[in-house]
N, C-alpha and C positions, 0 to 999 in steps of 0.2 A: 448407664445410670446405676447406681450401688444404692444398698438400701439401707436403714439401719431399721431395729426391730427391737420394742421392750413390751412385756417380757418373751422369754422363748418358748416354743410349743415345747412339751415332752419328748425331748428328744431332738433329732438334726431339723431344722431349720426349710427342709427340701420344700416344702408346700408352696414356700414362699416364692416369687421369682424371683432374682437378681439380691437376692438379703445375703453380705457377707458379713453383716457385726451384728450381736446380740447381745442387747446391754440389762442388765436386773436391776433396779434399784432399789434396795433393800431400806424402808423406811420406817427403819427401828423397830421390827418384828422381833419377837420372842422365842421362834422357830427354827426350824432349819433351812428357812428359807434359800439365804446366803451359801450354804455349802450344798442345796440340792441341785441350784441353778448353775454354780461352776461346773458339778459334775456334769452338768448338762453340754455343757461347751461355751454357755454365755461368760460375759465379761460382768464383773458383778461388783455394783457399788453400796455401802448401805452408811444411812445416816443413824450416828450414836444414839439420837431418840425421833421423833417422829413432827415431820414436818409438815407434812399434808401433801395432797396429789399434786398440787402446783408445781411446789420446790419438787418432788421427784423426780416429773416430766423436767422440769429445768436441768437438772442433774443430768437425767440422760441426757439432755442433747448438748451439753456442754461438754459431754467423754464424747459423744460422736465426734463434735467438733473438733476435739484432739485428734481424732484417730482419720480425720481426711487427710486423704494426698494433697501437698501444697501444690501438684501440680494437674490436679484434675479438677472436676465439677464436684460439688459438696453432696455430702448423699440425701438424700429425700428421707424426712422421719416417718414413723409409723407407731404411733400410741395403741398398746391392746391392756386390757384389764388384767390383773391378776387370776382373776375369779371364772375367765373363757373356760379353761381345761382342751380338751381334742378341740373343741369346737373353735378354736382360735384360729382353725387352718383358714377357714372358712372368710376369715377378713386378708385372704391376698384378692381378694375381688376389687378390694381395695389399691390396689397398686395400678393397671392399668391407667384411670383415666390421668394420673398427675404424672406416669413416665410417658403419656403422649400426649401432653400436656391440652388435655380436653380441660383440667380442672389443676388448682392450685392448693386442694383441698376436699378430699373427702371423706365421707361423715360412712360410719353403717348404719345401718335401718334392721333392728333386729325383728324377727316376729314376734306376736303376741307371747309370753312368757307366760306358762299358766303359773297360779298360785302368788300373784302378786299384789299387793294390798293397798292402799292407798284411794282417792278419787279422780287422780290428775292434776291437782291442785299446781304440782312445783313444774308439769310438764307445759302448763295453758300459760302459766304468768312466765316460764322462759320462751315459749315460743312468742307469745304476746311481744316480749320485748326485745327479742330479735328483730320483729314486722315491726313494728314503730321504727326503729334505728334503720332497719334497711331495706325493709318490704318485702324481705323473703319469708315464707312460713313452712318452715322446717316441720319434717315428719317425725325429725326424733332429734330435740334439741341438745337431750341431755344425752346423747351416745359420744362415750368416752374413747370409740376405739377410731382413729382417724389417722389418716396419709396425709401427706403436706411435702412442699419442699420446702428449702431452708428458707426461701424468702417469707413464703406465708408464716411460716414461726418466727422471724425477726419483727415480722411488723405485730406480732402480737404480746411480745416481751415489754416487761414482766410481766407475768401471767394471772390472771383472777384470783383472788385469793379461792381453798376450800373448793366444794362443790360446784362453785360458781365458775369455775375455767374455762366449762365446753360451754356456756352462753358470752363468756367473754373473750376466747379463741375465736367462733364465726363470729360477733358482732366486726372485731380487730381485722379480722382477713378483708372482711364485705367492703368496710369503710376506707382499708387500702385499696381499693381497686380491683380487685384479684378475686377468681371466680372460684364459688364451690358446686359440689356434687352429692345428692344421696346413693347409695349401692343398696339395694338390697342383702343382708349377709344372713347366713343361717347357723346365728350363734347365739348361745345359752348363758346366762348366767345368774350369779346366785340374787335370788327376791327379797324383798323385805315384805315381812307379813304386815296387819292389823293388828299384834300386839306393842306393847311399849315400849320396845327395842326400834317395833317399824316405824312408830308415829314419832320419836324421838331422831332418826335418822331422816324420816322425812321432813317434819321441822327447822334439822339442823340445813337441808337441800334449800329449802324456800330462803332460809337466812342467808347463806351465801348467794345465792342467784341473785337476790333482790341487793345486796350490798356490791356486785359485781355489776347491775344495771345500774345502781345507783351514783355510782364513781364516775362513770360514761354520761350519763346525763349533766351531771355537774361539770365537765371536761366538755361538753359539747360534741364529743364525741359521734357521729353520725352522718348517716348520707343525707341531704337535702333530699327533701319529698321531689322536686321539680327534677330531681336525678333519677329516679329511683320507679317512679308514675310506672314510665312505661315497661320495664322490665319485672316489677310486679304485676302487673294486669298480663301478660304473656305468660309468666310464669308457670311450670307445670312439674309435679312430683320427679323424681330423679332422671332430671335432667338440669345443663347447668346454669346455673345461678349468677349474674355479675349484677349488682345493684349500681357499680357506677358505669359509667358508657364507654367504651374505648375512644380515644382521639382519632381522628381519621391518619386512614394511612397515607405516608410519603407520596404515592399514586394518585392520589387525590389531590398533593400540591402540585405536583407536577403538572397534570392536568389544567389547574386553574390558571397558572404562568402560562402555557401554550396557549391560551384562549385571551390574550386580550378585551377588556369595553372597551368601549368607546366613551365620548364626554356622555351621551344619549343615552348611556345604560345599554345598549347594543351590542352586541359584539364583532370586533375588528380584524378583518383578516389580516395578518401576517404574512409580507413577502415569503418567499419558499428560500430567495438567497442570505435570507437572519438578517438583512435589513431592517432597519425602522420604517416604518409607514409611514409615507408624505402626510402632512399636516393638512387637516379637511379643511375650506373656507365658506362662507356663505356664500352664495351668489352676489356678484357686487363689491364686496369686499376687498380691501386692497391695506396690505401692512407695509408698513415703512420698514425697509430693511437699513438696522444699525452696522454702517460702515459696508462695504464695498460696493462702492457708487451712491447709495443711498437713495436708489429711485424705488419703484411701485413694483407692487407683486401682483399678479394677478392668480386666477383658481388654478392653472395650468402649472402653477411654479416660475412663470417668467418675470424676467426683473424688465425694468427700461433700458440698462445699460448693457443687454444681453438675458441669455438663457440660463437659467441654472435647473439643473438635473435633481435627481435624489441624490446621487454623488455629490453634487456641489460643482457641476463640473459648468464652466461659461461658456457660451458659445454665441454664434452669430444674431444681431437684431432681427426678429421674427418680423415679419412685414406686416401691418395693420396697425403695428404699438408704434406710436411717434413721443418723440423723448418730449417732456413737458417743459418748459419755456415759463421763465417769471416775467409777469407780466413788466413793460414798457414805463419806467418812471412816468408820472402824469396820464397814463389812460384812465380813462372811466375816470375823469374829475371833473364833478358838477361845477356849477355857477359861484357855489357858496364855499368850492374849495374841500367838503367831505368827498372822502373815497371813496367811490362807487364799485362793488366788485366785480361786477360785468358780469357775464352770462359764464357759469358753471365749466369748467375743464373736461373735457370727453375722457 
């Protein structure tokens, strides 16, 4: 399995496992962005002015997309921040669970960041409305650095607008079916304070979050509570996550075909030679067999006109069965000429 990687660490790529493509997406910086990342060895795209993190992420994984083999498996994406520096090594921890496919998607969990400003406000109302849509409540909703394979990124295209992506990338994964994971990563980056820079960028986070849950609710978008129950009430910190239930597997149809019921809700054994099972009767009972002879059956499988097998096979009259006889024109006729039907046939 191949990986792809945006952006690249400082330098070769080694930390990562299995990453052969680094892609930059340069969105419309002012810098030198773009020429420090080629010298690095990444592949590097950049948009004339600036589109937001959405369209970047889209960007990149539409050059990955070019750049797979038509004749291999698509490579598994890996979103990291700008703003990691060295500490970006630190999210190959992230690779593992989705190349052994424990997870379809995972999240890092950075530690506490000192010097960061804010109350929680834009962290409580994205996890909030994660848990309503899928029941999972995420340790760190807003972390931007995550693994996936390509399928979990299909079901999640087009992508949230603005800051609101990473609540509407897990909402999209959960509500296809497909499981996530938190890691632990021990990575740094840049804070936003208490000044008017910070409260403005935090502002601008709650606005996209809440126009990103807001889209989805109007879309209906979401797992059923009655799905979802029990794998939230189990649920537990980084480990993984599926809010909808898997189908049962093939082994389990199989199973159910080999076990016959019965009409009784019982269950019926099954000849060993793949036969069908002779047809049960009640005691007493006796069916009119249409066409071959057309006499009486009894619980044994015997006809009047002979035996028949489970094969079907006829054979000699069984001694005790005597072939039944229509009664004698004018027996049993009273005085007044009504027909009488005599006494019952054995």
């Amino acid at each position: 399995m191949r990986l792809s990687a945006s952006p690249p660490l400082c330098g070769p790529a080694a930390p990562f496992p299995r990453v052969d493509l680094v892609i930059v997406v340069d969105d419309g910086s002012t810098d030198g962005t773009q020429d420090h990342a080629r010298a690095a060895g990444a592949v590097t795209v950049r948009h004339s002015v600036s589109r937001g993190k959405a369209s970047a992420m889209e960007t990149g994984a539409s050059v990955v997309a070019m750049r797979d083999y038509s004749d291999g498996p698509a490579r598994l994406l890996m979103f990291i921040d700008a703003d990691l520096g060295d500490s970006a090594a630190s999210c190959a921890e992230l690779v593992p669970p989705v190349v052994d496919g424990v997870a379809d998607m995972s999240i890092a969990v950075p530690p506490k960041q000192s010097g960061a400003g804010g109350r929680g406000r834009v962290v409580r109302a994205a996890r909030r409305a994660i848990s309503l849509a899928t029941g999972w409540l995420p340790v760190a909703p807003l972390s931007g650095q995550r693994c996936l394979s390509r399928e979990a990124y299909e079901k999640a295209v087009p992508l949230a607008d603005g800051w609101g992506v990473e609540v509407g990338l897990t909402i999209d994964v959960l509500v296809a079916g497909l499981a996530v994971i938190e890691v632990p990563c021990d990575i740094t980056h840049r804070v936003t304070g208490n000044d008017r820079a910070g409260t403005m960028h935090r502002a601008s986070q709650y606005k996209d979050v809440l126009r990103a849950v807001t889209r989805r609710k109007l879309r209906r978008h979401r797992v059923p509570r009655a799905s979802f129950e029990k794998a939230a009430a189990e649920q537990d910190h980084f480990f993984t996550y599926r809010a909808v239930p898997q189908p049962p597997k093939a082994d389990d149809d199989v199973e159910a075909v080999d076990k016959p019921h019965d009409t009784d809700g019982s269950q019926a054994a099954a000849p060993r030679d793949g036969r069908a099972p002779a047809r049960r009767l009640s005691p007493g009972q006796h069916q009119r067999q249409q066409g071959g002879g057309g006499g009486c059956q009894d619980e044994a499988g015997h006809r009047d006109a002979g035996v028949v097998d489970q094969d079907g096979h006829e054979g000699q009259h069984p001694q005790g069965l005597q072939r039944r006889r229509p009664p004698s024109p004018g027996r049993g006729t009273s005085r007044r000429g009504d027909r009488n039907p005599g006494p019952p046939h054995a």
